[in-house]
N, C-alpha and C positions, 0 to 999 in steps of 0.2 A: 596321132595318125599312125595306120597303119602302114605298111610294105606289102605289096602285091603285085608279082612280076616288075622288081625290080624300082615301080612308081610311088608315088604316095599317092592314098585312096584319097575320095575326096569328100573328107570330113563332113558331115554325118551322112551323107545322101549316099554313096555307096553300100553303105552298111546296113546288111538287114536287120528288122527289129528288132528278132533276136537277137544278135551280139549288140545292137545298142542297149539291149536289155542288161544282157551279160555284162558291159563295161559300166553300164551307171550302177549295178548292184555292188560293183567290186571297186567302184567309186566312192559309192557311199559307205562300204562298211572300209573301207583307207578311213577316210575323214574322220570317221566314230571312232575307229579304233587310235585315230591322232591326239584326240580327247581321253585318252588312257580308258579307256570303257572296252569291257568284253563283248565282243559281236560274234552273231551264231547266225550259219543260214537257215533256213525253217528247212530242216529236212524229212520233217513228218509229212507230208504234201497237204498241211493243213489249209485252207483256201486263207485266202486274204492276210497273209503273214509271210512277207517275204523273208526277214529280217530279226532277233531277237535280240533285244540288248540289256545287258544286266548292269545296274549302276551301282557303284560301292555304298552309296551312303545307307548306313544303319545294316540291316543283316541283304540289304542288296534287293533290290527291286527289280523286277522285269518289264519291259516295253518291250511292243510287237510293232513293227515297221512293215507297211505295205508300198512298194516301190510302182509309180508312176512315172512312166518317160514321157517327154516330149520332141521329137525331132521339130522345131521352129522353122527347117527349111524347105516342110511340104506347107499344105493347107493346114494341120492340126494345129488347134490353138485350145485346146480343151483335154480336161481326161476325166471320168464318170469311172465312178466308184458304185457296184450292186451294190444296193445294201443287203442281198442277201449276203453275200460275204463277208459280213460281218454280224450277222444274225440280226439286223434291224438298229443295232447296238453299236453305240458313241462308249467308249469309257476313255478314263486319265490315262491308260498306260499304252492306247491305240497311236501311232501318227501314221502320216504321208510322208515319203520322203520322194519330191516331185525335182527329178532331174531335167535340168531344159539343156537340150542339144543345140548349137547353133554354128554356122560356118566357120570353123578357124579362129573356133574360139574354145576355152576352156569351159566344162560344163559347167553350168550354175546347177547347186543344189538346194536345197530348201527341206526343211523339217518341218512341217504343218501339223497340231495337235487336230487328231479327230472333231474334238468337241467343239470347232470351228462352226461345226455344221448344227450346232444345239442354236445358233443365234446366226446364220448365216447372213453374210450382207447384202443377197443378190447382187453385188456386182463384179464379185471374182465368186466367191463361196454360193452355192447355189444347191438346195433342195431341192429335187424333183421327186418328188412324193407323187404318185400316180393314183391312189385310192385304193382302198381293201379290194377290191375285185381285180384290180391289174398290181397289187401288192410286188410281182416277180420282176417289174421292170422298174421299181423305185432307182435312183439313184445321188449320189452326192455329186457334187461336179466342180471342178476349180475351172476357171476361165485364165486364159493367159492373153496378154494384147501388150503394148510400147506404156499405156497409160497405167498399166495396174502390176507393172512391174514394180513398179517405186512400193508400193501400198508390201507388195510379196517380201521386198527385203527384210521386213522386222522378221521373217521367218528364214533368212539365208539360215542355210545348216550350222554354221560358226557358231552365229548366235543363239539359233533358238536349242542348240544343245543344251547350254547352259540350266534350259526348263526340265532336262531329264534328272538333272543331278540333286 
């Protein structure tokens, strides 16, 4: 929580996107860098790379992190991913790092490997492939609800780090 004139704001609904954006990015790369791993912000203004992370093992491999928030205290319950932002393309070294905001609570983070969406399960993971002719509005989509939270956890950030190392 933040201070402003003197009150405490009132966690996350005061805050606009932007700084929810700004505090789950500086969320997420705390937690990675908790994990002893090198985090970089993408400062190339490359699209759909928020986040770079180099992992020590062998001569050090690169992951590119693209950051999804969630404020849970409006209507949103979803976040859609262009695929053009990622040029149509799933790889191993892609994830989601999908921050959920919720009242007076600490934020949940999650590490979601791209290639979720090679076998999606339509019922959190979700393909919305449009067809060659509407190709620009493809997208990938997570669903968030009380029942597919449980399902989310094998991906909390703690753990699915583990997958990058």
């Amino acid at each position: 929580m933040t201070a402003e004139n003197g009150k405490l704001a009132k966690w996350p609904n005061e805050m606009s996107s932007d700084k929810l954006f700004k505090y789950a990015l500086h969320f997420v790369k705390l937690q990675l860098m908790k994990q002893r791993l090198e985090v970089f912000q993408n400062e190339s203004g490359g699209r759909g790379v928020d986040l770079i992370v180099k992992t020590k093992t062998g001569q050090g491999q690169y992951h590119e992190i693209l950051l999804q928030v969630l404020n849970l205290e409006t209507t949103e319950r979803s976040v859609k991913i262009s695929k053009s932002e990622w040029d149509y393309q799933l790889t191993n070294n892609r994830w989601i790092a999908l921050v959920l905001f919720m009242k007076e609570m600490e934020p949940k983070a999650y590490l979601i490997p791209s290639n979720v969406f090679n076998g999606p399960d339509d019922y959190i993971f979700f393909d919305n492939d449009q067809g060659e002719r509407m190709k620009h509005l493809s997208n990938w989509e997570i669903k968030v609800f009380s029942k597919g939270i449980e399902e989310l956890s094998e991906f909390a950030l703690a753990n699915a780090v583990k997958k990058l190392l």
